[in-house]
C-alpha positions as CSV (number, residue, x, y, z in Angstrom):
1,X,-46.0,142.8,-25.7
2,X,-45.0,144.0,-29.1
3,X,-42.1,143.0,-30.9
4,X,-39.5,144.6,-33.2
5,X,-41.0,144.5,-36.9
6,X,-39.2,144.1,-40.2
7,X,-39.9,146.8,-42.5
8,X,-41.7,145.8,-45.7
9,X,-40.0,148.0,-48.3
10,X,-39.2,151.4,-49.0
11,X,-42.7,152.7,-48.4
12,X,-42.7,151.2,-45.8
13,X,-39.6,151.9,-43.9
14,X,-40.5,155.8,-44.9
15,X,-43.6,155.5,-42.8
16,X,-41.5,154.2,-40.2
17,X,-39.2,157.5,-40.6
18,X,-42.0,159.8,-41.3
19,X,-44.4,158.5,-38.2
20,X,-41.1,158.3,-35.4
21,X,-39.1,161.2,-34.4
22,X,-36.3,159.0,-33.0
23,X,-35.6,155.4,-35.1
24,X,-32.9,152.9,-34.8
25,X,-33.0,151.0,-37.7
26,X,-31.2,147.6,-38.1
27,X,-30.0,146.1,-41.0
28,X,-29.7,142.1,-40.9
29,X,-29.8,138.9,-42.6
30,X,-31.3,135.4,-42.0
31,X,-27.6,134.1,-43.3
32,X,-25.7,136.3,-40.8
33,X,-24.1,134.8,-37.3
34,X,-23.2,138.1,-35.4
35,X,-27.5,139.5,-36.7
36,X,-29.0,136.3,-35.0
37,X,-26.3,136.8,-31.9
38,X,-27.1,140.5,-30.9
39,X,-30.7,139.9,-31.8
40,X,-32.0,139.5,-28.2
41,X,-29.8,141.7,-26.7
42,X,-31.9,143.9,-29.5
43,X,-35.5,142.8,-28.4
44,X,-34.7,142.9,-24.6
45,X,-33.8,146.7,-25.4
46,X,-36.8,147.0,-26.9
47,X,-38.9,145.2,-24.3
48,X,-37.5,147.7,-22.0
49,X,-38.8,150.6,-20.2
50,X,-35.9,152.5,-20.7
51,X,-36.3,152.7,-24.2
52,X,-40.0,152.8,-24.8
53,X,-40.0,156.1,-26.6
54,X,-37.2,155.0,-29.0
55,X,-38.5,152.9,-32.0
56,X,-36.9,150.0,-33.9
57,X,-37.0,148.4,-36.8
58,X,-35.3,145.8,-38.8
59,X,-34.3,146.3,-42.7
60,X,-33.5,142.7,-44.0
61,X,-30.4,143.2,-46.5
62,X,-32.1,141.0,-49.0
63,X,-35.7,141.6,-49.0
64,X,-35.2,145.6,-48.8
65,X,-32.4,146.0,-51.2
66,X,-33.3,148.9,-52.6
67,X,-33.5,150.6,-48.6
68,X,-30.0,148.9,-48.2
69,X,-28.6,150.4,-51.4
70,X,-30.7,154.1,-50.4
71,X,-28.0,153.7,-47.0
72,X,-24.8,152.6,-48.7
73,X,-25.3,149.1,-46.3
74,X,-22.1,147.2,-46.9
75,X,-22.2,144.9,-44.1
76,X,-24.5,143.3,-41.5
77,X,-25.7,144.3,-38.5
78,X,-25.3,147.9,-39.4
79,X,-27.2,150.4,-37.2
80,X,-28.4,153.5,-38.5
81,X,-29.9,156.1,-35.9
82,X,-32.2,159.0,-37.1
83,X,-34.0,161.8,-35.6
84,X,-36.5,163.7,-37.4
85,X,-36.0,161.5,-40.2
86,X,-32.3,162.3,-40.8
87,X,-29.4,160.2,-39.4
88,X,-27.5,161.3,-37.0
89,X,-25.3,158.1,-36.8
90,X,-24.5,155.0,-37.6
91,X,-22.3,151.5,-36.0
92,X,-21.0,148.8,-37.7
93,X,-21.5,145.1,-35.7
94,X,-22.4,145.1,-32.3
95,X,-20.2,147.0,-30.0
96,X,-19.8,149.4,-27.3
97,X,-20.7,152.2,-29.1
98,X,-23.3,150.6,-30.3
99,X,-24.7,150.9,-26.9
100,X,-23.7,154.4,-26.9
101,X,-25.4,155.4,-29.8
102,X,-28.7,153.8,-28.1
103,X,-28.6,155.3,-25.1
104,X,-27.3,158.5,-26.8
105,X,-30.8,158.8,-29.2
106,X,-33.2,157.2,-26.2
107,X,-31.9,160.0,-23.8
108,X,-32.9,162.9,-26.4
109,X,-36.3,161.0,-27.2
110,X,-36.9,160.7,-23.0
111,X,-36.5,164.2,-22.9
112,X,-39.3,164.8,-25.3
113,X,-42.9,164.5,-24.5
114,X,-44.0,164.6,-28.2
115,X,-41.9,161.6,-28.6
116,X,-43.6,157.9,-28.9
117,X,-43.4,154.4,-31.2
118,X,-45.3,154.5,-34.4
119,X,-45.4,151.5,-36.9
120,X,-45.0,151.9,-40.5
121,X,-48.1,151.0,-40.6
122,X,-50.2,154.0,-42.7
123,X,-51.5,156.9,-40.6
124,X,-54.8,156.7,-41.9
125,X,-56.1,154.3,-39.2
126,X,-56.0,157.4,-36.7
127,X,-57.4,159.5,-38.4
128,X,-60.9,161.1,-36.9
129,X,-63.6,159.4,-37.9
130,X,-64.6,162.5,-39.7
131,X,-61.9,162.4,-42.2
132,X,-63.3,159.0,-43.9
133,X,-65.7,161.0,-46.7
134,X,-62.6,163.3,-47.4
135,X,-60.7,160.3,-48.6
136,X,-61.7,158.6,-51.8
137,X,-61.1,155.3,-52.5
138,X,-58.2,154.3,-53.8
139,X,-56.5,156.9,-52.3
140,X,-54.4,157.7,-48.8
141,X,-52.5,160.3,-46.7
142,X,-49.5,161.0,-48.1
143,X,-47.7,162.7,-44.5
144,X,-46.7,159.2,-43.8
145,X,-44.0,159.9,-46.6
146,X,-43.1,163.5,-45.6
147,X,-40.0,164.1,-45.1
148,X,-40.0,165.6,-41.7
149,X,-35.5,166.3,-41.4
150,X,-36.0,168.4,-44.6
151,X,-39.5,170.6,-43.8
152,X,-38.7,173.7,-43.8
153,X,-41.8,176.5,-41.9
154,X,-41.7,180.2,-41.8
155,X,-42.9,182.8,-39.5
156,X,-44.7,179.7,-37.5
157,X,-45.0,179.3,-34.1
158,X,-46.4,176.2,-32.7
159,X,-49.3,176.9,-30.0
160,X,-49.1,174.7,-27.2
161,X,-45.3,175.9,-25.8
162,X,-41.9,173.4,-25.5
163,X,-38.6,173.3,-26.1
164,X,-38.9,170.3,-28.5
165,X,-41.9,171.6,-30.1
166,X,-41.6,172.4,-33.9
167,X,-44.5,173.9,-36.4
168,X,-43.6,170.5,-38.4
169,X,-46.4,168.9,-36.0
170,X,-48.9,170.3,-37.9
171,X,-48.4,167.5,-40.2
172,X,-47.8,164.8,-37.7
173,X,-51.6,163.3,-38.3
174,X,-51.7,161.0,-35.1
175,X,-50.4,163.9,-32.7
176,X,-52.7,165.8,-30.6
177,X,-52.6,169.7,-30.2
178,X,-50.9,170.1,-33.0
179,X,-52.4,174.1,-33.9
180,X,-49.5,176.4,-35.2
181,X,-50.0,180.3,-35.6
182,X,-48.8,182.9,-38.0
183,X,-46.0,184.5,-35.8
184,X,-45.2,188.3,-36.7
185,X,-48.0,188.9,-38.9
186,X,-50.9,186.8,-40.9
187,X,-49.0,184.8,-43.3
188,X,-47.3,181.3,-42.7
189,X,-45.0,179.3,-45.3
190,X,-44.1,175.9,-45.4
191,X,-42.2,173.6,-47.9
192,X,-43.3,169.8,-47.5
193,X,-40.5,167.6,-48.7
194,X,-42.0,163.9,-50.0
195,X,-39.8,160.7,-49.8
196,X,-42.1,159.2,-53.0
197,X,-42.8,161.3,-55.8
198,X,-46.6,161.4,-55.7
199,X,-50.2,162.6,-56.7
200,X,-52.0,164.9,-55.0
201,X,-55.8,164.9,-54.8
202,X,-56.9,167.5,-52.0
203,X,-55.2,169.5,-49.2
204,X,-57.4,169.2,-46.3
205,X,-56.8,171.8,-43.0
206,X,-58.4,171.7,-39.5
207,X,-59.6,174.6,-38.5
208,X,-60.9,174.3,-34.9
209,X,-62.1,175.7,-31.6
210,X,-58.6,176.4,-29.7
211,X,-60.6,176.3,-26.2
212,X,-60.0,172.7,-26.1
213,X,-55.9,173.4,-25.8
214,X,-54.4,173.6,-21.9
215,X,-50.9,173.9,-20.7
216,X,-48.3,176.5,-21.6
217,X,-49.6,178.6,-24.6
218,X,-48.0,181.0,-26.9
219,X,-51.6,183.3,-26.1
220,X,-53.3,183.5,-23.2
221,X,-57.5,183.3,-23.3
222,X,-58.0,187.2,-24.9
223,X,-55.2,186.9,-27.5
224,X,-57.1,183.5,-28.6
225,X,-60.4,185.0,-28.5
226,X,-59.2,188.4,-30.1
227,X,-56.2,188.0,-31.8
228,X,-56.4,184.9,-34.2
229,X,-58.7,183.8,-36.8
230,X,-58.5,181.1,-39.3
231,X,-56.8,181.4,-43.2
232,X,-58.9,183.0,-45.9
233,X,-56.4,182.3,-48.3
234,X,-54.5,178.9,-49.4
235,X,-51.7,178.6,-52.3
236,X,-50.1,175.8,-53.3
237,X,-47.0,175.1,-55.5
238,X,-44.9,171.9,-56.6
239,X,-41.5,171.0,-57.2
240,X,-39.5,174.4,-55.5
241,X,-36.2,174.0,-55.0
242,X,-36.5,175.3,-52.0
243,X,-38.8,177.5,-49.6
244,X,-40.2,180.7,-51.6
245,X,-40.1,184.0,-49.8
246,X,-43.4,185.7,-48.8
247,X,-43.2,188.8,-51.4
248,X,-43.0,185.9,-54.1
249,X,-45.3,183.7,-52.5
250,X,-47.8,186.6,-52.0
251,X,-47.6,188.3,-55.2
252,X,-47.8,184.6,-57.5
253,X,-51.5,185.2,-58.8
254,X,-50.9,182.0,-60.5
255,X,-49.9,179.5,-58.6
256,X,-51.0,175.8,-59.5
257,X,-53.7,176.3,-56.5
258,X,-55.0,179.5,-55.1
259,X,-58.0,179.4,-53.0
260,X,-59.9,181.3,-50.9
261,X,-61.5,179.4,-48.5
262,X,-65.4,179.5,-48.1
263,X,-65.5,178.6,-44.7
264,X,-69.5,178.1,-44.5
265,X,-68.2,175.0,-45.9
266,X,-66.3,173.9,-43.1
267,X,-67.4,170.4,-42.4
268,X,-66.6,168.8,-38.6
269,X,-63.9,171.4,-37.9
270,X,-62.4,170.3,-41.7
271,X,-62.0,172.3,-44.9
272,X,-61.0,170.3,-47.9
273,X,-59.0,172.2,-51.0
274,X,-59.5,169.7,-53.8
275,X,-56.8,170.2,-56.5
276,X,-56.9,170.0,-60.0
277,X,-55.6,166.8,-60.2
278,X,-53.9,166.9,-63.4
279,X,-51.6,170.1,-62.2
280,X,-50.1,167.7,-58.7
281,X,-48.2,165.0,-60.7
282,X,-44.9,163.6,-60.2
283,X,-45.4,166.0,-56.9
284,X,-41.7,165.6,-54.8
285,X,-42.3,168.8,-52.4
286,X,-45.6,171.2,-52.0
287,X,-45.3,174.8,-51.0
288,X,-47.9,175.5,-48.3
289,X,-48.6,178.9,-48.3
290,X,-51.5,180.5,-45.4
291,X,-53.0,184.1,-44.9
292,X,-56.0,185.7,-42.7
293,X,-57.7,188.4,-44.0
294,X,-56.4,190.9,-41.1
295,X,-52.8,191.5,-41.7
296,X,-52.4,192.4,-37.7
297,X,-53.6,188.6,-36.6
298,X,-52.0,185.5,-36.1
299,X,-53.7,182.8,-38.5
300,X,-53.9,179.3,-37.0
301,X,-54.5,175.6,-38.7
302,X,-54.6,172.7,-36.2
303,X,-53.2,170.3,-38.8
304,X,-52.7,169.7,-42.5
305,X,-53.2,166.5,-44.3
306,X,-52.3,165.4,-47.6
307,X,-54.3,163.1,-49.5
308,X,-53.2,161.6,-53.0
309,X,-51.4,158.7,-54.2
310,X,-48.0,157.5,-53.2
311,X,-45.2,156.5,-56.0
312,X,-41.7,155.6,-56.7
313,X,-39.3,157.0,-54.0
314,X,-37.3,160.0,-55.0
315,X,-34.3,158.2,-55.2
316,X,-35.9,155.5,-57.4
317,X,-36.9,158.0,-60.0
318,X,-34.0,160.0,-60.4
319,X,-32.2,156.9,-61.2
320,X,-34.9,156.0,-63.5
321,X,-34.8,159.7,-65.4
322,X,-31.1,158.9,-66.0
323,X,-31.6,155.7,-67.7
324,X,-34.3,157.3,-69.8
325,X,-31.9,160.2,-70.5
């Protein structure tokens, strides 16, 4: 049976926010009586059934200072509860609402079948075994630090039909039937938040048979064989300050990456955009922009996955631009 795992650092604990739509996260210390008290109360919960969909981890207060000073932690046990990587709460010491707050998160995560535990651990070990020659050495898959409470989509829809269900799945690497159309016309926007300021080496999108996908669908069989077809064109900006609107997005002949994709070269169901590599530095959000070549279809990506190299968090850097300043 797995147990509740301390998070490492700030990478680390961003993974653990990136890869879990619902996190409790618990901030303790070795030196504090009321941490090692509620502790199994803590692990029992986690042991538990009831809460299998809800994930936890622990933040020690002095090897993860820098995620205890991110949170304003003041005292210990503090419990911090987040959904879609934003917090939606937090308790002080252990208490009834503690208990509250718990059952409060687990009830919304039970109620959504996209919902499941995911370690901090990096992504890239589910990846398809396809994606291996995409990824260089030295280098990794950067939607384990997306910041999925602040992506923002436009005119997406996601394929597969739910109530929970949000076009942000597209860059949930170890989900399944995660394909999301182009809803009014061809095009599709999306602004890609990062919780470490970062590199980017390549943008690499599946681009698949949709006969494989069951269930409820947005289209039935004829409107996937006749109505969709796969982008032609792929821009990319860095560093918005927020999402762009299509006119601008369309228009921008220079954007840092425009592409139009050669799809003979479509490798496995992949197509990789490498970047020039020297134009994605010190990369804190990417503008994902997405057209098909016929205005009147809907243009459909399984999933989108980042690859480059991970830095400083944001909030590390801004503090260190300051000092320099």
């Amino acid at each position: 049976m797995s147990s509740i795992q301390f998070a490492k650092n700030q990478a680390d604990f961003n993974n653990y926010l990136s890869n879990n739509k619902y996190l409790v996260a618990q901030f303790t210390a070795s030196w504090c009586g009321p941490c090692q008290a509620i502790k199994p109360v803590i692990d029992n919960l986690y042991s538990s059934d009831k809460y299998k969909k809800l994930e936890i981890v622990r933040v020690d207060l002095d090897s993860c200072q820098e995620v205890a000073a991110k949170y304003s932690i003041t005292s210990v046990p503090t419990f911090l509860f987040f959904e879609n990587g934003k917090e939606v709460g937090r308790v002080q010491g252990a208490s009834p609402k503690m208990m509250e707050s718990f059952d409060s998160l687990n009830e919304k995560a039970n109620a959504d079948s996209s919902a499941g535990r995911s370690t901090g651990a990096s992504s890239s070990a589910s990846l398809p075994n396809e994606l291996g020659s995409l990824i260089p050495k030295g280098y990794q898959v950067l939607n384990d630090i997306i910041h999925f409470g602040e992506l923002v989509s436009l005119n997406a829809l996601t394929l597969v039909k739910s109530e929970e269900a949000k076009p942000s799945v597209l860059f949930r690497v170890p989900e399944k039937q995660t394909a999301v159309l182009s809803d009014a016309d061809s095009q599709a926007l999306f602004f890609v938040p990062l919780n470490n300021i970062s590199k980017v080496y390549s943008v690499l999108l599946k681009i698949s048979d949709l006969s494989n996908y069951k269930g409820d669908l947005e289209l039935d069989e004829d409107e996937i064989n006749e109505e969709t077809q796969p982008p032609s064109t792929l821009k990319l900006w860095i560093n918005k300050p927020g999402i762009m609107s299509f006119d601008d997005a369309a228009a921008d002949k220079n954007a840092p990456h425009v592409e139009t994709l050669d799809l003979s070269k479509v490798s496995d169901g992949w197509y990789e955009a490498k970047l020039r590599f020297v134009r994605f530095q010190s990369v804190q959000n990417l503008t994902v922009f997405v057209d098909g070549e016929d205005e009147d279809k809907h243009t459909v990506v399984d999933k989108v996955v980042i690859v480059g190299i991970s830095g400083d968090s944001r909030e590390q850097g801004s503090v260190q631009q300051l000092e320099e300043e």
